[in-house]
NUKE-741207 format. One line per 10 residues: number of its first residue (from 1); for each residue x, y, z of C-alpha. Coordinates in steps of 0.1 Angstrom, whole numbers. Example, Ala and Ser with C-alpha at 12.3 -4.5 7.8 and 13.67 -1.06 7.14 Angstrom:
1	123:-45:78; 137:-11:71
This chain:
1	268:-1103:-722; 268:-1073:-700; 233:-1068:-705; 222:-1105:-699; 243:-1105:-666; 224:-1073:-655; 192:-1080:-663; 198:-1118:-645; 205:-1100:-610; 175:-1080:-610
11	154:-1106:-617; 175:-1123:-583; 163:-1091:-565; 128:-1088:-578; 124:-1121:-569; 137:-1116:-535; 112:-1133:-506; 88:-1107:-488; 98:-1122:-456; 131:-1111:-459
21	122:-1075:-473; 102:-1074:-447; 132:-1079:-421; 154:-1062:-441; 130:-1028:-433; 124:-1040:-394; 162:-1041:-392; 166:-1003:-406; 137:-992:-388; 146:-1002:-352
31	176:-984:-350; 163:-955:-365; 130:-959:-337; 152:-960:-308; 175:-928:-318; 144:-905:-326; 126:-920:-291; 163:-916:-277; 161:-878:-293; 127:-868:-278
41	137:-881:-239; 165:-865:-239; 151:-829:-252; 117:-839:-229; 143:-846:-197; 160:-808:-208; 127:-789:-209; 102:-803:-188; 117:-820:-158; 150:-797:-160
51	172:-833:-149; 194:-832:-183; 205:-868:-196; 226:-875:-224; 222:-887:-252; 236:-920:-248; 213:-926:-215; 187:-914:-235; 195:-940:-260; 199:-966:-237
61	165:-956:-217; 146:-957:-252; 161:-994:-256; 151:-1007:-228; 114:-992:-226; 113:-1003:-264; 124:-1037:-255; 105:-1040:-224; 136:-1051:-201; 133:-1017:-176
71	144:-984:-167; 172:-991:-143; 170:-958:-117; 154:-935:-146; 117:-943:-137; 102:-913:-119; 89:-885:-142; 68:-855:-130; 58:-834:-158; 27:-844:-177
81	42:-843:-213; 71:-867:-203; 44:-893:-183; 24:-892:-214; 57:-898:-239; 70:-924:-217; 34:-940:-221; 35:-938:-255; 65:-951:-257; 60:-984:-235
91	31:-993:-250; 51:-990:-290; 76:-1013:-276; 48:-1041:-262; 33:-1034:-297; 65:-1041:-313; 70:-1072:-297; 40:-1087:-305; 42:-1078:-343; 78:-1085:-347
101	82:-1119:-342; 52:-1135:-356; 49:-1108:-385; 91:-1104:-397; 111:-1125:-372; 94:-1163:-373; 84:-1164:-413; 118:-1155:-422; 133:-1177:-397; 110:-1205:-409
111	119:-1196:-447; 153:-1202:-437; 148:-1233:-421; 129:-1250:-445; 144:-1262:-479; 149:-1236:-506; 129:-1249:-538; 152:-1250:-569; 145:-1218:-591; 162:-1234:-621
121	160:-1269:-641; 186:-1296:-632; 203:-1314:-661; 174:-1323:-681; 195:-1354:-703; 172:-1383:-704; 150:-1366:-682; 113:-1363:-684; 96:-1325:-673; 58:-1329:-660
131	40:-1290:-663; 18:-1289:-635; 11:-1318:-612; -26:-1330:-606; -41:-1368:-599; -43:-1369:-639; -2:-1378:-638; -7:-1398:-605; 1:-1431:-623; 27:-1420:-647
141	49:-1406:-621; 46:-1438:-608; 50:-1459:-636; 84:-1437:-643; 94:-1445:-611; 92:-1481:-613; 109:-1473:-648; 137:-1458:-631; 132:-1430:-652; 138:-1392:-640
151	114:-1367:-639; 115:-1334:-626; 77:-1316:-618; 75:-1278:-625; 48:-1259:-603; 38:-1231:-597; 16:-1233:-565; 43:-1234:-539; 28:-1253:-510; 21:-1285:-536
161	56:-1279:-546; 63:-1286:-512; 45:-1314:-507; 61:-1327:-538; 93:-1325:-529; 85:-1344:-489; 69:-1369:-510; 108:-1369:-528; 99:-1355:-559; 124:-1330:-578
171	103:-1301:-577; 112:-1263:-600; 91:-1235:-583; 79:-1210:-610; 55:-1189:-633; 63:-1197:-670; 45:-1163:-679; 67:-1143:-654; 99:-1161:-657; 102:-1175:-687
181	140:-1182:-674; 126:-1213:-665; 125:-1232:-696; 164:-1228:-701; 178:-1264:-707; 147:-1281:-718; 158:-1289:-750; 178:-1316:-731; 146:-1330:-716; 139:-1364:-729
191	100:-1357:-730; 74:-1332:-719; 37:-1339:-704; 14:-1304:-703; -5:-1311:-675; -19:-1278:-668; -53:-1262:-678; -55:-1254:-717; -43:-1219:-718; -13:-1226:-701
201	-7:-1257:-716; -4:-1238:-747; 22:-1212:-734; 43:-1245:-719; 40:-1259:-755; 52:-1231:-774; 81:-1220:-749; 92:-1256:-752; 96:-1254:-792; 111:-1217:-791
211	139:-1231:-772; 146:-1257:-793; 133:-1289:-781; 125:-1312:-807; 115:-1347:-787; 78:-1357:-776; 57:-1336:-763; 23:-1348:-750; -8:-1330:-736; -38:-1332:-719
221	-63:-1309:-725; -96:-1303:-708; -119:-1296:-738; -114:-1312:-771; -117:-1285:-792; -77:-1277:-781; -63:-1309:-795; -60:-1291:-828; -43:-1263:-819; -23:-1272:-794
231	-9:-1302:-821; -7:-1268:-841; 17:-1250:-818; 35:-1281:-812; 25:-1309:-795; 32:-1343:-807; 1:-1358:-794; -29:-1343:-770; -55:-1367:-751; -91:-1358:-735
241	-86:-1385:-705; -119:-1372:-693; -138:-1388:-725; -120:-1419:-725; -127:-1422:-684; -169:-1416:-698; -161:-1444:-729; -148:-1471:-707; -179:-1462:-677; -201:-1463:-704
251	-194:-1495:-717; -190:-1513:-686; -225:-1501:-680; -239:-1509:-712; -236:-1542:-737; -243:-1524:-765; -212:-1500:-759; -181:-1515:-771; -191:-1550:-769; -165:-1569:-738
261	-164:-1603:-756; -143:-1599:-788; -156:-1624:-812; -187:-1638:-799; -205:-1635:-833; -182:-1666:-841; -206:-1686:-821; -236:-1668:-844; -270:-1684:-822; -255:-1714:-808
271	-242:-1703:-778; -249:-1674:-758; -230:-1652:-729; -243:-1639:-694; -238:-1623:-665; -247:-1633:-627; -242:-1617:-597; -236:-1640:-569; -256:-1627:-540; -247:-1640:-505
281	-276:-1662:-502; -270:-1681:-538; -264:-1714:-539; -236:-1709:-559; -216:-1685:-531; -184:-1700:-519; -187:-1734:-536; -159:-1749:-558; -166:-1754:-590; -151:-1791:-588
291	-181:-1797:-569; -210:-1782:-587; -200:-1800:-621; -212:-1771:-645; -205:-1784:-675; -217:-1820:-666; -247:-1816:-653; -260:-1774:-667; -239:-1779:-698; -226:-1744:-686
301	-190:-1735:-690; -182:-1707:-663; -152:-1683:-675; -143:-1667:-647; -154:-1634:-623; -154:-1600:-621; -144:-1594:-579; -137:-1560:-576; -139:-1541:-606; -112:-1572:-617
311	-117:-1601:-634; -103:-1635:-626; -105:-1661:-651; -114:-1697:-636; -83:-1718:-636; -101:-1751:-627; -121:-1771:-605; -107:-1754:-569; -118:-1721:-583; -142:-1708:-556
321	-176:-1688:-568; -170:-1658:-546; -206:-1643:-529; -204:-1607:-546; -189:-1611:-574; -204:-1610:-610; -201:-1647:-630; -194:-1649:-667; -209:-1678:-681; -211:-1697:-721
331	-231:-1725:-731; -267:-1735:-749; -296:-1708:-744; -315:-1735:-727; -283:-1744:-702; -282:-1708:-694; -320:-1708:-688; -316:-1740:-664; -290:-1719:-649; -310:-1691:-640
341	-324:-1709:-612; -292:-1710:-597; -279:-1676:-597; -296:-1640:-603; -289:-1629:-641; -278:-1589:-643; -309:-1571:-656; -314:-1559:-688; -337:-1538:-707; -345:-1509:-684
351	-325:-1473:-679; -294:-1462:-669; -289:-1440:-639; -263:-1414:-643; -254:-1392:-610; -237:-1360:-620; -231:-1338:-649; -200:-1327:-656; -176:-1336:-682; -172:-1374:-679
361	-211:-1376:-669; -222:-1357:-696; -201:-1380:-721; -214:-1415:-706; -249:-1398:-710; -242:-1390:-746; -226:-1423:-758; -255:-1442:-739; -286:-1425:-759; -258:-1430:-789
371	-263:-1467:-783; -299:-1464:-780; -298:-1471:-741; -329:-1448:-720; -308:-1426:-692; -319:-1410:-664; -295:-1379:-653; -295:-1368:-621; -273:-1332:-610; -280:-1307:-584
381	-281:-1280:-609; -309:-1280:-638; -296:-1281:-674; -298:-1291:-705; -297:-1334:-700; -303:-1330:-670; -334:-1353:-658; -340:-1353:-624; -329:-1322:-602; -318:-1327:-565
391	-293:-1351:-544; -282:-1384:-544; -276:-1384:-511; -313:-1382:-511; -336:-1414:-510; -362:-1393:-525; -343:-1380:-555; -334:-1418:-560; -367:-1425:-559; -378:-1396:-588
401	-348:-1415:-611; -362:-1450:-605; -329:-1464:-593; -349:-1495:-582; -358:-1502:-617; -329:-1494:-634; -301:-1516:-653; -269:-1502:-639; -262:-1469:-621; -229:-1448:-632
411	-217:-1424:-606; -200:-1398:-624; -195:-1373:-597; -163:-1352:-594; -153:-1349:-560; -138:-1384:-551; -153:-1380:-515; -184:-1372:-527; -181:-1399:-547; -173:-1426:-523
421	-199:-1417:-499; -228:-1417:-530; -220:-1451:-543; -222:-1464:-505; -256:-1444:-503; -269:-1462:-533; -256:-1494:-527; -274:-1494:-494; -303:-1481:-512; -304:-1506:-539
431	-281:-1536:-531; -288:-1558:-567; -281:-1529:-589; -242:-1527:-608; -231:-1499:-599; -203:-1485:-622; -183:-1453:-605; -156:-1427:-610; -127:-1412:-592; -98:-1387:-595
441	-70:-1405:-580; -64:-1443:-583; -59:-1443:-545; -95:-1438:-542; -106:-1465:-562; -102:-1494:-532; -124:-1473:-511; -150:-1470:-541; -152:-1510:-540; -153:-1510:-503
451	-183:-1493:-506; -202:-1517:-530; -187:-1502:-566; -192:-1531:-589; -164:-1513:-614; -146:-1484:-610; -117:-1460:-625; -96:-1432:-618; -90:-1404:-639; -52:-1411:-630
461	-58:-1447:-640; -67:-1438:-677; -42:-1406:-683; -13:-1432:-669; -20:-1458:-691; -22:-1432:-722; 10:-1412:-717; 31:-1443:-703; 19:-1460:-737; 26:-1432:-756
471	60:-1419:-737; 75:-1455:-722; 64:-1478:-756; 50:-1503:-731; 13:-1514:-741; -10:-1499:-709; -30:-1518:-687; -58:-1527:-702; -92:-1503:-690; -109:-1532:-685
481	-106:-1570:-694; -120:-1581:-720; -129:-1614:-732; -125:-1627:-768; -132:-1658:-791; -117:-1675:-813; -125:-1708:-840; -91:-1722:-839; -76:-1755:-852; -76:-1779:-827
491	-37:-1785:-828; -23:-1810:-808; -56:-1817:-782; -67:-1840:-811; -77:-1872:-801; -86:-1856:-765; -117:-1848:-749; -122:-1806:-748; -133:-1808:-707; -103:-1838:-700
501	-75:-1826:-712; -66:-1797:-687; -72:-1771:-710; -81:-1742:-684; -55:-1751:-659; -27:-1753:-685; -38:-1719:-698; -63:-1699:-683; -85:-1706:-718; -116:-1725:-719
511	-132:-1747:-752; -170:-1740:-749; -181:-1755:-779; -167:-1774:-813; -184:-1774:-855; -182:-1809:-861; -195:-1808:-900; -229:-1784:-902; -235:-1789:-866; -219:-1769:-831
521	-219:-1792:-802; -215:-1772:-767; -221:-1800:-749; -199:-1831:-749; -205:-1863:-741; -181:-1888:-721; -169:-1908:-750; -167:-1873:-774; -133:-1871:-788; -116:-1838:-809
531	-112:-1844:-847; -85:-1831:-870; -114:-1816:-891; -133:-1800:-860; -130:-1770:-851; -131:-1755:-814; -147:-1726:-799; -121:-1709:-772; -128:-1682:-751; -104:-1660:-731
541	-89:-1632:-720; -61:-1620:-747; -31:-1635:-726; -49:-1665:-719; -55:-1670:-756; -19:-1662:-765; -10:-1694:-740; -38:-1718:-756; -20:-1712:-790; 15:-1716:-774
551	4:-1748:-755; -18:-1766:-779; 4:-1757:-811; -30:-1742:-827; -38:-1717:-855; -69:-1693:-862; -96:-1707:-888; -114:-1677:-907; -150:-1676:-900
């Protein structure tokens, strides 16, 4: 116990701020200054200008020249050796008061002023620790907020730890690897996120276990080749947010990534699905669809709109086509065809343009030639994938990657500022294109669609929606929303006609076609009315579909 004790105050001393050592010597050395200048007047006085002084006057001349207040009536030497002394003298005391206060006097005093970061953990009960802080937790911290659920951020870099705790976050300054003190009462902790690079996230991980905790621990690493061992040493679960960020970019770029309509095989060659983007010129911009009769007159039934990396599902006849914004359309291949005319379908068939490298672009670059899609890589630095070397700033090194001809660009750069200002650059450059993009922090993703992103996602975005799935038990936000179909009974809407009976507006669902026998109608007459033997095509978003069979009292048929 002895030992402990001793060993804890010497830590407190080592540990001790260098602003105050470095008062702590100023305050010994002054006095000790103005004695041995006190010393050497009052021997120089004595010898060379034979008028004696005391030592006390001595002491009191060498405090004032020191300080630079004045002499009072001892200012009039004549030896040489005493001129040159008290020259030496005044100009260490104007040299000490323009080092003492910026250099000792003002860090200390702004040390002192400023609030003292904890050194220890709170009272860890029910309370979650976050290693490290970095826009990869942006969301969670968040999310735990609006859970009302504590969490305390342990950091090592002290000005973040700062800016933490002005934000009002509880904030433990610290090196695990010098003070491993820092750990005590984690076993308390209610859950632990590693949130720092792999190496450390490994020391974190096995501190946490040597001191007994025995609850969640989750991890992010950098390079997949650390889940294993980091699960090894003690992690319950550890995520690469960096590959799922490239998986969802990549299949918002491609349709043959992760297909977004769940389901549409249902429909085998019947019916198809397309994209449109609404330019501002269309027809189609800023019309209701109550007026443009779709269904009636195109046999097209529209589904809804991606706006803004979002997409809204059409609730009904008000629903306004927004100039912009990407349509999602079902019906015949013919209607679709006819509809063509209208609005300009998103082009398919060429390359994908990837800007930038790096982990998550060199990720969407793999699962697109995975796919079988043809990519064009462009990076400032040659490489291995890399296509075209140069810019995208520059128009010329757009032109070298054929942006003009390609299918969808993805900027995967990793500087979000870099990143905003690239996706206005080729936007400008080639207004039709999609253009799918990547940021850091969810904050930036507004200013990514300001700037003509068609889709975009944080890194924040996706490690939130993992570890508050993972950690909280709530189901994430999906990455993006998808659509799915369904062959489903037709419940109570039998009897009704599928376009009469308020089946979007009550749900959010839409019926785009019915098997009557051997045959799939996807258009419908006036005088059509639903059969207890037909069965109806619905398509949806999963909480839309979820209200359809609440509504309409249906079940799922098997294919």
């Amino acid at each position: 116990m002895v030992h402990a004790g001793s060993s804890r105050k010497g830590s407190k001393l080592n540990t001790m701020r260098r602003s105050t050592k470095r008062l702590v010597l100023l305050l010994a050395a002054l006095p000790t200054l103005v004695v041995v200048m006190g010393t050497l007047y009052m021997l120089g006085m004595s010898y060379f200008e034979d008028t004696p002084r005391t030592f006390w006057s001595s002491l009191e001349w060498a405090s004032e020249t020191l300080t630079t207040t004045g002499y009072g009536g001892d200012s009039h030497w004549r030896h040489p050796v005493m001129n040159l002394f008290v020259m030496f003298v005044q100009v260490t005391g104007m040299s000490l008061a323009v080092m003492v206060f910026p250099i000792y006097v003002l860090p200390y005093l702004e040390e002192r002023l400023q609030f003292r970061l904890p050194r220890t953990l709170p009272s860890m009960e029910d309370t979650v620790l976050v290693h490290r802080y970095g826009p990869a937790i942006d969301s969670l911290v968040e999310e735990l907020k609006r859970s009302h659920i504590p969490f305390v951020v342990l950091e090592k870099d002290e000005a973040l730890a700062r800016g933490l705790q002005e934000r009002g976050f509880r904030v433990v300054l610290g090196k695990l690897e010098e003070e491993p003190h820092l750990m005590e009462g984690v076993e308390k902790a209610r859950a632990l996120i590693a949130n720092a690079d792999d190496h450390s996230n490994g020391i974190f991980i096995m501190m946490a276990r040597e001191r007994g905790f025995d609850g969640p621990l989750l991890a992010l690493a950098e390079n997949p080749i650390y889940r294993a061992p980091m699960e090894k040493i003690g992690a319950t679960a550890v995520f690469t947010p960096a590959h799922v960020l490239a998986a969802a970019l990549a299949a918002r770029a491609s349709i043959l990534i992760s297909p977004r309509q769940e389901g549409l095989h249902v429909l085998g060659g019947h019916v198809g699905l397309v994209e449109f983007r609404i330019h501002h010129d269309s027809t189609l911009a800023g019309r209701r669809l109550g007026d443009l009769h779709m269904r009636e007159q195109h046999g097209v039934t529209v589904i809804g709109q991606w706006i803004g990396g979002a997409f809204q599902l059409a609730t009904g006849p008000d629903t306004r086509i927004e100039a912009g914004a990407i349509l999602v359309a079902v019906g015949a291949h013919a209607s679709l065809e006819r509809f063509e005319r209208m609005a300009t379908p998103l082009r398919t068939g060429g390359h994908i343009v990837i800007c930038g490298h790096g982990a998550v672009g060199g990720k969407v670059a793999q699962m697109l030639n995975d796919a079988g899609e043809r990519t064009v890589v462009i990076d400032r630095a040659p490489g291995e994938g890399v296509d075209v070397v140069g810019d995208v700033l520059d128009h010329s090194t757009l032109d070298r990657a054929r942006v003009h001809e390609a299918t969808a660009v993805v900027i995967a750069l990793s500087n979000d500022s870099l990143g905003v200002f690239a996706t206005a650059v080729v936007r400008d450059y080639a207004p039709q294109i999609p253009l799918v993009a990547r940021v850091n922090r969810a904050p930036n993703v507004p200013r990514l669609y300001q700037a003509g992103a068609d889709f975009s996602l944080s890194l924040g975005q996706i490690s939130g929606q993992i570890l508050a799935h993972h950690l909280l038990h709530q189901d994430a936000l999906m990455l993006e929303q998808r659509l799915k179909f369904a062959r489903v009974a037709p419940g109570t809407l039998v009897g009704a006609h599928p376009w009469r009976a308020e089946v979007r507006e009550k749900t959010g669902a839409a019926i785009v076609a019915a098997e009557r026998g051997s045959e799939v109608k996807v258009e419908f007459e006036p005088d059509f009315r639903i059969r207890v033997s037909d069965v109806l095509f619905v398509c949806g978003t999963t909480e839309s579909m979820d209200r359809y069979r609440a509504v309409f009292k249906t079940t799922a048929v098997a294919d």
